[in-house]
N, CA and C atoms as a LAMMPS dump frame, in Angstrom:
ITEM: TIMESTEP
0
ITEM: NUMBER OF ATOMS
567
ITEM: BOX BOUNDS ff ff ff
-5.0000000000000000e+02 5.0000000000000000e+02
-5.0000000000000000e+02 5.0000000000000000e+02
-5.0000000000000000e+02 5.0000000000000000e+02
ITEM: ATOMS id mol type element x y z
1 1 1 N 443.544 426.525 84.537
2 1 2 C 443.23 425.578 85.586
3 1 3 C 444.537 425.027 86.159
4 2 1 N 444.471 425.06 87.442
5 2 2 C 445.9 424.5 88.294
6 2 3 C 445.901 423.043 88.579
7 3 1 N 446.775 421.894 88.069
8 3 2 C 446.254 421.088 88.828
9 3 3 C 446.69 420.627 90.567
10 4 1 N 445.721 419.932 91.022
11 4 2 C 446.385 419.62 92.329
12 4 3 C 446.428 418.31 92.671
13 5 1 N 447.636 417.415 93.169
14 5 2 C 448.392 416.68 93.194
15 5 3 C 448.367 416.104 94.96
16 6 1 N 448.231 415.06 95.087
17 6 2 C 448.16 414.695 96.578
18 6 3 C 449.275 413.829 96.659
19 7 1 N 450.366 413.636 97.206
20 7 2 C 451.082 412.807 96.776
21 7 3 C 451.353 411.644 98.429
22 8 1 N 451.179 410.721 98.864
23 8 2 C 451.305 410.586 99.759
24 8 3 C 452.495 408.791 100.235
25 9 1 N 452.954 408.861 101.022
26 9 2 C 454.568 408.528 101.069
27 9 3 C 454.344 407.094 100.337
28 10 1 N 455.531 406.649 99.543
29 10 2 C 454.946 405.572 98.952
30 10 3 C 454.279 405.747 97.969
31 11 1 N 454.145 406.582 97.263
32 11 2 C 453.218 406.63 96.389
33 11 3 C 451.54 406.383 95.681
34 12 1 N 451.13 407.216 96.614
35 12 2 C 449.997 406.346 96.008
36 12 3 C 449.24 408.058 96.006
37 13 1 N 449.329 407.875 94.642
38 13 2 C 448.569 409.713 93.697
39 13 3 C 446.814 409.631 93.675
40 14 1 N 446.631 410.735 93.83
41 14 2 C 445.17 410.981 93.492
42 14 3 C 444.909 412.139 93.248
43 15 1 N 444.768 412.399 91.59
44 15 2 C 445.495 413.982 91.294
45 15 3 C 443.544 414.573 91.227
46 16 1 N 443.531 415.605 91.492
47 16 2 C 442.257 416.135 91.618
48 16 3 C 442.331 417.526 91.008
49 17 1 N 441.46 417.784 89.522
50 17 2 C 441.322 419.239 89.189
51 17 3 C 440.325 420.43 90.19
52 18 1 N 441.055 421.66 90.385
53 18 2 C 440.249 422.43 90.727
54 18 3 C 440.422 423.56 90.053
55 19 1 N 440.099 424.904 89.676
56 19 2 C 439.813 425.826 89.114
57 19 3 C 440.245 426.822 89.785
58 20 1 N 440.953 427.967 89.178
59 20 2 C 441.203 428.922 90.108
60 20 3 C 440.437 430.428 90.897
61 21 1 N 439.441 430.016 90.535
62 21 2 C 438.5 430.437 91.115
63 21 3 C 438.567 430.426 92.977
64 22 1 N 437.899 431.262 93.368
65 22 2 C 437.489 430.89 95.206
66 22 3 C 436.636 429.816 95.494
67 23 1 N 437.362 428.778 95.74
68 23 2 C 436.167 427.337 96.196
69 23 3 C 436.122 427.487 97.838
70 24 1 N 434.877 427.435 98.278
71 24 2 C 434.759 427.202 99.382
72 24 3 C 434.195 426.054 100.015
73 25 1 N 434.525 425.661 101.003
74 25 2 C 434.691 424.764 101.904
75 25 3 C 433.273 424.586 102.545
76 26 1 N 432.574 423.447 103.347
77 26 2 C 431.647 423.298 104.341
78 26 3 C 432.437 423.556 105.302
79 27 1 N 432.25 424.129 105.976
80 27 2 C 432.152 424.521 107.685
81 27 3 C 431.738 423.592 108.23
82 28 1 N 432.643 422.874 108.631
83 28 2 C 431.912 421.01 110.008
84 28 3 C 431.124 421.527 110.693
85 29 1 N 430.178 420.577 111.194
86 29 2 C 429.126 420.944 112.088
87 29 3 C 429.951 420.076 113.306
88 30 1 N 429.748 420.327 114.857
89 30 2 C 430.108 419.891 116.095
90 30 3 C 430.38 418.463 116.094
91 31 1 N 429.53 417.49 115.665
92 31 2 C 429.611 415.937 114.991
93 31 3 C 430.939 415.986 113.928
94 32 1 N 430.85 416.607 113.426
95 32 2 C 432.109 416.042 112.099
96 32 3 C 433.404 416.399 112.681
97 33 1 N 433.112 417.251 113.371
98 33 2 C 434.887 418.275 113.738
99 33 3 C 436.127 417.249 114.014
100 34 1 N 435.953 415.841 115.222
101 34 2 C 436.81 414.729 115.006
102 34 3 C 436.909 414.222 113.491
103 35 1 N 436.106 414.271 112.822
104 35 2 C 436.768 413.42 111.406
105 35 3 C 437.437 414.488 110.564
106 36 1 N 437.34 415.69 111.186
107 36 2 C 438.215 416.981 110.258
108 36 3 C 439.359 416.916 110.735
109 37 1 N 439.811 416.627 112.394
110 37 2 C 441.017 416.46 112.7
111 37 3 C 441.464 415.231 112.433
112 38 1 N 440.67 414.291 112.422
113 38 2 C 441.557 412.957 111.673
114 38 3 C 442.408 413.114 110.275
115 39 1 N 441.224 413.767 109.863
116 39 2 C 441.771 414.21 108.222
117 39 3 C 443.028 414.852 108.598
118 40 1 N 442.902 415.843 109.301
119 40 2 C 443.959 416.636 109.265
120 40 3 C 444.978 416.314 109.323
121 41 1 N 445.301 415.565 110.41
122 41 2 C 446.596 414.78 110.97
123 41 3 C 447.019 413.995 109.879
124 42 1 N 445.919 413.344 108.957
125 42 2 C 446.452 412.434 108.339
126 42 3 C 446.953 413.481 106.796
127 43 1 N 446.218 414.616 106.396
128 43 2 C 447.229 415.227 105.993
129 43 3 C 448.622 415.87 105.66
130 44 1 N 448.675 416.438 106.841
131 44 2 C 449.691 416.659 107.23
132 44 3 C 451.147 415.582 106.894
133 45 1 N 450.606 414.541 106.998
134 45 2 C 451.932 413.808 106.362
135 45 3 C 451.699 413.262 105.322
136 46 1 N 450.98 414.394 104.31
137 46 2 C 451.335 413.921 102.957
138 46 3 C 452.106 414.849 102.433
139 47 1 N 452.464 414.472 100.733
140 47 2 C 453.219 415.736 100.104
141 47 3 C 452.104 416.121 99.14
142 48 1 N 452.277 417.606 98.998
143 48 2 C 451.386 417.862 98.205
144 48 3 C 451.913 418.445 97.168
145 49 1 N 451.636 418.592 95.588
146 49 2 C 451.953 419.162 94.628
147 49 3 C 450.727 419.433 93.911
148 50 1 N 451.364 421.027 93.768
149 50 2 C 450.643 421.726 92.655
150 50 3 C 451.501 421.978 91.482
151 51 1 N 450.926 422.041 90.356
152 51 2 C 451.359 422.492 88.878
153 51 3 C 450.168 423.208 87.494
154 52 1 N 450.775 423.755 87.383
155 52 2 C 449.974 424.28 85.902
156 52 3 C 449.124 423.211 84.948
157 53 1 N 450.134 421.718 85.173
158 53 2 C 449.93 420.503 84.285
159 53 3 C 450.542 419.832 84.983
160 54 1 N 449.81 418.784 84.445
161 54 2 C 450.818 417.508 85
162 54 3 C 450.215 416.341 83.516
163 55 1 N 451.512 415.696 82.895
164 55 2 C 451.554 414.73 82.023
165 55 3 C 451.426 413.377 83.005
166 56 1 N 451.018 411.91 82.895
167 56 2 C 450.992 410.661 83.108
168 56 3 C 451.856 409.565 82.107
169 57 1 N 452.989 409.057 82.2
170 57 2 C 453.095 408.469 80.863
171 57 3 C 453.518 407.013 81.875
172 58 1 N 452.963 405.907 81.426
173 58 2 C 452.881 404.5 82.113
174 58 3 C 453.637 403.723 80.882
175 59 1 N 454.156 402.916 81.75
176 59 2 C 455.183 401.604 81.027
177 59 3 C 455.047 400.639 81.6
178 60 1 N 455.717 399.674 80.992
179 60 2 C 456.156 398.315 81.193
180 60 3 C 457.037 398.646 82.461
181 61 1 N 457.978 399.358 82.869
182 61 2 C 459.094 399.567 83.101
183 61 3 C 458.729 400.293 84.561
184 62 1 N 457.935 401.325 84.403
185 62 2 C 457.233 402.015 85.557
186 62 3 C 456.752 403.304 85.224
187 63 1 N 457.002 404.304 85.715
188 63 2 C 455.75 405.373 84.935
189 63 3 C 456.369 406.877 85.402
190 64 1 N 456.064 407.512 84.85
191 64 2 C 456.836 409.068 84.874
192 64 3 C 455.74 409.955 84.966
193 65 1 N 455.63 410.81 86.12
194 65 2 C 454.518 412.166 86.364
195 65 3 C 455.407 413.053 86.007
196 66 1 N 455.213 414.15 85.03
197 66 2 C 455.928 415.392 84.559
198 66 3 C 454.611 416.461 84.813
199 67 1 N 454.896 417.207 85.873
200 67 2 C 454.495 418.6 86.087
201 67 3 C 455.429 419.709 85.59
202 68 1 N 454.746 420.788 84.902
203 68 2 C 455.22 421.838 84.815
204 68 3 C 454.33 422.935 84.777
205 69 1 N 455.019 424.223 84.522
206 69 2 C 454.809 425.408 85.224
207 69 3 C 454.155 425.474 86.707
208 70 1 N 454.869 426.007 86.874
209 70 2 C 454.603 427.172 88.864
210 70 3 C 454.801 426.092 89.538
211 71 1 N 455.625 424.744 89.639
212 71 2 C 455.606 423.738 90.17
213 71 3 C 456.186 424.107 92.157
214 72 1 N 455.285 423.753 92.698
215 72 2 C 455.045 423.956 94.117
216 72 3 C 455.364 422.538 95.055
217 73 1 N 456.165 422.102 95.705
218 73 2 C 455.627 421.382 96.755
219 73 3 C 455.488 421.422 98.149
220 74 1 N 454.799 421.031 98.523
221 74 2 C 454.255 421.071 100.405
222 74 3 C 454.861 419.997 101.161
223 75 1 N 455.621 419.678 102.042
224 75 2 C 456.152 418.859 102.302
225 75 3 C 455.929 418.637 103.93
226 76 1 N 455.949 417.497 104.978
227 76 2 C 456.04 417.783 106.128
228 76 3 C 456.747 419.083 106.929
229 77 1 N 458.172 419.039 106.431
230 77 2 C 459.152 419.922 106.765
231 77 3 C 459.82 420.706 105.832
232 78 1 N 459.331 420.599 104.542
233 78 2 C 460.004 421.56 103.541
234 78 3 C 458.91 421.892 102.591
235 79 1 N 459.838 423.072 101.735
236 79 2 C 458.6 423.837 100.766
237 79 3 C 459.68 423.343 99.421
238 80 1 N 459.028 423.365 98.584
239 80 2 C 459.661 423.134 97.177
240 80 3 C 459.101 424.435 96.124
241 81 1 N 460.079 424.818 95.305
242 81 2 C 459.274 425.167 93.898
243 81 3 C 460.31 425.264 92.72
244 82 1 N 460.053 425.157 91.737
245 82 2 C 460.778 425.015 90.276
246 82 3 C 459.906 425.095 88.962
247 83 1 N 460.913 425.18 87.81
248 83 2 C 459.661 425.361 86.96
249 83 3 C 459.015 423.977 85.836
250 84 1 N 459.832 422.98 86.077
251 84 2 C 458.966 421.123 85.728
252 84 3 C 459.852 420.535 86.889
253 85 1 N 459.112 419.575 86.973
254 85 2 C 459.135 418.693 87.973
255 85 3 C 459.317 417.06 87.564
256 86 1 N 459.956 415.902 87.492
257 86 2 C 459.211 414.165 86.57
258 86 3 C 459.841 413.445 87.676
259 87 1 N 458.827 412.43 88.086
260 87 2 C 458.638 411.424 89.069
261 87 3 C 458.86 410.561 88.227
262 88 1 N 460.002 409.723 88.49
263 88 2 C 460.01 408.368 87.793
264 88 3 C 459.884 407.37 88.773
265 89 1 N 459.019 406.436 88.527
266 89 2 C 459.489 405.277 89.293
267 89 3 C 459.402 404.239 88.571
268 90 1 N 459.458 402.604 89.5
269 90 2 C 460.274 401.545 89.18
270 90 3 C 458.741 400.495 89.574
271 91 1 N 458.112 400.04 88.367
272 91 2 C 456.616 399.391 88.728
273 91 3 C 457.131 397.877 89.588
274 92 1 N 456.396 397.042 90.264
275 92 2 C 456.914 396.284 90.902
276 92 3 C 456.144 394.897 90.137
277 93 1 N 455.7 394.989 88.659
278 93 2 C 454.262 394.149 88.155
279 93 3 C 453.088 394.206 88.86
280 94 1 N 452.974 395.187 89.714
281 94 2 C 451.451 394.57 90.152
282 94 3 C 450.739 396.33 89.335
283 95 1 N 449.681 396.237 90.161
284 95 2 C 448.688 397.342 89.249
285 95 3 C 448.673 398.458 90.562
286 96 1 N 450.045 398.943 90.735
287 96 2 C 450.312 400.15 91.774
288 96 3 C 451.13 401.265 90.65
289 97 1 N 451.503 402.564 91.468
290 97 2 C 453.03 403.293 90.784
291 97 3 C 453.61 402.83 90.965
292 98 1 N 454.54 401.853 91.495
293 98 2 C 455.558 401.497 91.66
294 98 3 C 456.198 402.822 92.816
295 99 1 N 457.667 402.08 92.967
296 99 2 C 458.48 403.146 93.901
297 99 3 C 458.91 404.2 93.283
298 100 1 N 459.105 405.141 93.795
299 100 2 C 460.203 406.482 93.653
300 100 3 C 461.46 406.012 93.149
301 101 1 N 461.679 406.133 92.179
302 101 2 C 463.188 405.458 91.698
303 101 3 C 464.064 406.959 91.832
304 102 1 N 463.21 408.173 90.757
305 102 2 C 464.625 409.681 90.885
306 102 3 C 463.123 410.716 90.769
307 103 1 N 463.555 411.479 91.332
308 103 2 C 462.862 412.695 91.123
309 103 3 C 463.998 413.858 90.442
310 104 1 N 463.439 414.318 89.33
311 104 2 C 463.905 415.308 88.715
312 104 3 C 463.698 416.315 88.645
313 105 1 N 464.061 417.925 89.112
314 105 2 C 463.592 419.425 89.291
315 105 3 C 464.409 419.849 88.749
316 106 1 N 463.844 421.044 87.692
317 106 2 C 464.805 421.763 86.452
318 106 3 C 463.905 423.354 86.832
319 107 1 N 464.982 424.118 86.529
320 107 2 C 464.475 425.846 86.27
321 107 3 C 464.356 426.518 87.54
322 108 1 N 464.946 427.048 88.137
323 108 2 C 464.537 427.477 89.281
324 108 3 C 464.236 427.013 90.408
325 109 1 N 465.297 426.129 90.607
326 109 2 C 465.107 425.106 91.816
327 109 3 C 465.152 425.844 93.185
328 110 1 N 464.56 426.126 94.271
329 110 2 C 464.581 426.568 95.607
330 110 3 C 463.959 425.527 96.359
331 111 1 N 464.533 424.865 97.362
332 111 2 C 464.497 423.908 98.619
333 111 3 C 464.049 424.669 99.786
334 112 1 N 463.246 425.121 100.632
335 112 2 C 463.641 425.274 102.195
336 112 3 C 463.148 424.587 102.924
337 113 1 N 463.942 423.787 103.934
338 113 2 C 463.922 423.064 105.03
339 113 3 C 464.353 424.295 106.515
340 114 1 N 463.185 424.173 106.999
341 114 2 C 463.792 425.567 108.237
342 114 3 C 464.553 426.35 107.817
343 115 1 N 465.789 427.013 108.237
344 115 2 C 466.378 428.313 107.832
345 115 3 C 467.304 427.964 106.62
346 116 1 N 467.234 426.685 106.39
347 116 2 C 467.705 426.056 105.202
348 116 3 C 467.764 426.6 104.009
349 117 1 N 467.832 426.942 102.98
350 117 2 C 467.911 426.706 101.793
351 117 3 C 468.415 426.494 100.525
352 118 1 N 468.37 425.921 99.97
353 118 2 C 468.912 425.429 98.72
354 118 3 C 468.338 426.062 97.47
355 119 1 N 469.311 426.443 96.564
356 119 2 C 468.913 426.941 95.048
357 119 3 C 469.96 426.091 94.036
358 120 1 N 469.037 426.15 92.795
359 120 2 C 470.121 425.398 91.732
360 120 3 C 469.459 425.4 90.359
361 121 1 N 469.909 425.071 89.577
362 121 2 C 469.021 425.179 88.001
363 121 3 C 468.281 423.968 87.938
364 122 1 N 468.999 422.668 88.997
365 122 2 C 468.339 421.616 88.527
366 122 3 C 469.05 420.675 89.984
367 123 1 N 468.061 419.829 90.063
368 123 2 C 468.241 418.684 91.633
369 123 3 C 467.659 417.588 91.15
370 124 1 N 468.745 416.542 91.418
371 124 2 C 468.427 415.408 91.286
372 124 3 C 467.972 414.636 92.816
373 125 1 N 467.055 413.781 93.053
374 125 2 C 466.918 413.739 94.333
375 125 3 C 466.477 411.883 93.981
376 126 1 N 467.524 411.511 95.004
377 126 2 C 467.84 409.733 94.861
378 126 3 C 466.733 409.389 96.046
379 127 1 N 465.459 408.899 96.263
380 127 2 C 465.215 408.562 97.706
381 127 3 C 465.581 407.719 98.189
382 128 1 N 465.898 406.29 97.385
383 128 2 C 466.248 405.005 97.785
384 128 3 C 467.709 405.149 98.799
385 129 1 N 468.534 406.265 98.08
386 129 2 C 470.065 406.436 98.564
387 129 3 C 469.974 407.492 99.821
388 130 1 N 468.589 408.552 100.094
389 130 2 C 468.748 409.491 100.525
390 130 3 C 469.656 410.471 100.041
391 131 1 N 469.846 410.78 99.07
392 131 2 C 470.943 411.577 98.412
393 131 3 C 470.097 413.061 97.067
394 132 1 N 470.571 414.219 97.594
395 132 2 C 470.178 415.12 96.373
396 132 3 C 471.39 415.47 95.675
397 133 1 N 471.595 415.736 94.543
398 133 2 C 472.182 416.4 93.811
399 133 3 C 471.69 417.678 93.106
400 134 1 N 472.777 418.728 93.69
401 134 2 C 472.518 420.151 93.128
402 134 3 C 472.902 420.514 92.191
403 135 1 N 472.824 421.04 90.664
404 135 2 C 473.594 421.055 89.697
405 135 3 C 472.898 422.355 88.991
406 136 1 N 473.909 423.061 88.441
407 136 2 C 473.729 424.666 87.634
408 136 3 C 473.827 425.675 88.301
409 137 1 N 474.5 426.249 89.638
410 137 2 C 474.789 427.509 89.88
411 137 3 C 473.987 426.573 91.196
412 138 1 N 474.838 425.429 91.878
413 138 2 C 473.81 425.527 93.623
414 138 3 C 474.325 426.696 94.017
415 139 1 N 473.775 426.176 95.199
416 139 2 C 473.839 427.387 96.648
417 139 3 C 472.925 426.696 97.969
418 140 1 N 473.405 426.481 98.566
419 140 2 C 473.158 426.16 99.7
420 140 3 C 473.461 426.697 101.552
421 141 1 N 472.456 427.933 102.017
422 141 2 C 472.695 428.979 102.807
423 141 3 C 471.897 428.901 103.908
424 142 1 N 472.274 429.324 105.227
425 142 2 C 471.639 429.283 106.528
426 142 3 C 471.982 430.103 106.967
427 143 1 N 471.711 430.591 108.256
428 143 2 C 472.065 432.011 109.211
429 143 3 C 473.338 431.639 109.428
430 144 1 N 474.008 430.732 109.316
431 144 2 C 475.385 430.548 109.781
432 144 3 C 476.745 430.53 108.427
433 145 1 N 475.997 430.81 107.286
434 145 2 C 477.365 431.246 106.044
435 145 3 C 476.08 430.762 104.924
436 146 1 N 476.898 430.395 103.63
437 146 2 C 477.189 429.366 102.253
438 146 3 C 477.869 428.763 101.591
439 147 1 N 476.989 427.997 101.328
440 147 2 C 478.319 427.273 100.348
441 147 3 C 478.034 427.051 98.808
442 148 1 N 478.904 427.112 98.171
443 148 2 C 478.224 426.997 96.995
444 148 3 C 479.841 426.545 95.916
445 149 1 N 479.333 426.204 94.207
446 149 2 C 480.17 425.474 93.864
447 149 3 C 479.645 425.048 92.377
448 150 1 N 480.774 424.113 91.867
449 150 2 C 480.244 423.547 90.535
450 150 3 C 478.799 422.835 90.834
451 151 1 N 478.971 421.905 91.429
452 151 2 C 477.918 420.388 91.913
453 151 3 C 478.273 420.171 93.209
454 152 1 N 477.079 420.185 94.004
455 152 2 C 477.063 419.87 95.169
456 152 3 C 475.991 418.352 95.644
457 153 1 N 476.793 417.729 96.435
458 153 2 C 476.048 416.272 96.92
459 153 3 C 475.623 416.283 98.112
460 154 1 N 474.138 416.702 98.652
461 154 2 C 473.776 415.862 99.783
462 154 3 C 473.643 414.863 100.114
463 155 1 N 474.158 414.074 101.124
464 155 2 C 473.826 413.238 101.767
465 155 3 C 473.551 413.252 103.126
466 156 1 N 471.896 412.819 102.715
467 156 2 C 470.94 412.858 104.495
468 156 3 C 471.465 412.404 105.21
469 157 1 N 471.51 410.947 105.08
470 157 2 C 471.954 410.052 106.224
471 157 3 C 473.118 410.188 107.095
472 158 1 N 474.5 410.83 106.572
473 158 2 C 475.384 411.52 107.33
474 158 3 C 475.474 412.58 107.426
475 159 1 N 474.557 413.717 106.613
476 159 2 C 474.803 414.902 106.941
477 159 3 C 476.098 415.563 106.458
478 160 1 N 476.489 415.13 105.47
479 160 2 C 477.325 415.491 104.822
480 160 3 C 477.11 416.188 103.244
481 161 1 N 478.025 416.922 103.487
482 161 2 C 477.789 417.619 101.851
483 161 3 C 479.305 417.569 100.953
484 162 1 N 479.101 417.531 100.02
485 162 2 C 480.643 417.325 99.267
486 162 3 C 480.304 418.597 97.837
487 163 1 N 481.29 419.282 97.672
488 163 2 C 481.07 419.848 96.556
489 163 3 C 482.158 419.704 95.515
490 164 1 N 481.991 419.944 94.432
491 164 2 C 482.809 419.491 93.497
492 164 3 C 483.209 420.652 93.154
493 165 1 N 484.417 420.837 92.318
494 165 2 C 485.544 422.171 91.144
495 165 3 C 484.689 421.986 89.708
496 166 1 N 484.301 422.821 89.291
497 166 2 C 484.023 422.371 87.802
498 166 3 C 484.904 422.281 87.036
499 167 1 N 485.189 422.333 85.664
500 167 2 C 486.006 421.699 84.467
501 167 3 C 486.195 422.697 84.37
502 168 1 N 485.58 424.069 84.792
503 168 2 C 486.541 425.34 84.107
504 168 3 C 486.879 426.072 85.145
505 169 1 N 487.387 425.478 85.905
506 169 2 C 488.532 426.138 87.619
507 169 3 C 487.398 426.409 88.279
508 170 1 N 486.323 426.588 88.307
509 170 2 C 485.258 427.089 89.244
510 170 3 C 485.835 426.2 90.825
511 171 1 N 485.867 426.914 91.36
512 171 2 C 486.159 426.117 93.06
513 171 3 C 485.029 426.749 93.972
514 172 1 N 484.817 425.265 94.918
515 172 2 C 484.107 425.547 95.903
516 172 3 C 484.02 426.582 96.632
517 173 1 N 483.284 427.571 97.289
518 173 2 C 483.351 428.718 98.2
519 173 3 C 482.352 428.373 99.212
520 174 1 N 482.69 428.795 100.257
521 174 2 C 481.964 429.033 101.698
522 174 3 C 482.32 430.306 102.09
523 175 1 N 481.137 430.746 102.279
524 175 2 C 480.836 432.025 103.098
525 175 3 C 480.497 432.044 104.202
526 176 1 N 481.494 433.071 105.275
527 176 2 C 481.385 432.965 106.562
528 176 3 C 480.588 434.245 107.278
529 177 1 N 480.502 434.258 108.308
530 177 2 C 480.253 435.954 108.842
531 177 3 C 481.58 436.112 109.183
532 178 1 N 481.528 437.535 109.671
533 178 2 C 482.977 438.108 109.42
534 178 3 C 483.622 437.942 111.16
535 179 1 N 484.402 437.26 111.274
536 179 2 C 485.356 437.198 112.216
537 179 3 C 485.284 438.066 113.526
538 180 1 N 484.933 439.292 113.459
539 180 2 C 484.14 440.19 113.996
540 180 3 C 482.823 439.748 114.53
541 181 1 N 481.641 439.523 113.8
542 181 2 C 480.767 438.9 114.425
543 181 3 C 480.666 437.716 114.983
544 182 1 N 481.642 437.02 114.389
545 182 2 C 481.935 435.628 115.629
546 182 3 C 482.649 435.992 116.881
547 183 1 N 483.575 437 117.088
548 183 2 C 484.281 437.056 118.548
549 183 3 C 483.137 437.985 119.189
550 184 1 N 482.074 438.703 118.824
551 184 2 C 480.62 439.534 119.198
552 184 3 C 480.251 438.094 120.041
553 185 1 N 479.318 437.45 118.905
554 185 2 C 478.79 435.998 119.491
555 185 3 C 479.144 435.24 120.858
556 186 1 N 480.763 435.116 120.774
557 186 2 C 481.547 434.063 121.83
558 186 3 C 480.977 435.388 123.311
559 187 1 N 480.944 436.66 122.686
560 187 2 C 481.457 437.44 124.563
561 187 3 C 480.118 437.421 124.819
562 188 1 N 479.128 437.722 123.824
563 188 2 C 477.508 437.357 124.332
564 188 3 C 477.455 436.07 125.424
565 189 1 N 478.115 435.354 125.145
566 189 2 C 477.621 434.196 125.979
567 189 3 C 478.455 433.563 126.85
């Protein structure tokens, strides 16, 4: 059994089992079809996660969702997958999840945002800071090169990336196209 995970901004979960079986759907009748596109829209800007499992563990402190195996996410603008996943957040005393404090992705980390993508063994992802951290063999590649490195730092908000040397000489690399296909490019246009 897979579970499935609704996750929507802010937190507020409503994890729902389904079976992997073929479930099918009602077909709206002419009357419902506006409340299917309401739904829809209002889908659409949620996140969704699937996993094999998902653990719950609640505190004083705030509470940790650990998914693992085939861990999937659906995102407005990006796809996620890895192999566990743990949502920590930060409870505020009242009787909510609390906020997103770190999200943690281990095993097979792949990101894509449009022609984007990101790989790594493991991503730390700050929301409060807007900040990911790539760590274990990143890589981070688009139609236009890569880059890759010990540890690499996104940061959204400027659009900046910083990569680090590891402790055993490993140095940053960027990959370009070849010099050749850039002076191609410039006479195209």
């Amino acid at each position: 059994m897979r579970l499935f995970l609704v996750l929507i901004p802010l937190l507020s979960f409503s994890p729902t089992l389904f079976s992997n079986t073929a479930a099918t759907e009602p077909v709206p009748s002419a009357n419902e079809s506006e409340s299917v596109e309401a739904t829809s829209a209002a889908a659409a800007q949620k996140t969704v996660i699937t996993s094999d499992r998902l653990d719950v563990i609640n505190t004083e402190k705030g509470n940790q969702f650990i998914f693992s195996g085939s861990v999937v996410i659906h995102g407005e603008d990006f796809i996620a997958e890895c192999d566990r996943m743990e949502v920590r957040t930060d409870s505020s005393g009242k009787n909510d999840f609390g906020a997103i404090s770190v999200i943690e992705a281990t095993g097979n980390v792949v990101i894509q945002q449009g022609d984007r993508i990101a790989s790594a063994g493991r991503a730390l992802i700050h929301p409060t800071s807007d900040e990911v951290i790539l760590e274990d063999n990143p890589k981070v590649k688009d139609g236009r090169g890569a880059v890759s490195g010990y540890r690499m730092i996104l940061h959204g908000a400027d659009r900046k990336i910083s990569v680090e040397p590891g402790p055993d000489g490993e140095q940053p690399r960027v990959e370009l196209p070849s010099l050749e296909s850039i002076r191609d490019i410039s006479n195209d246009e």
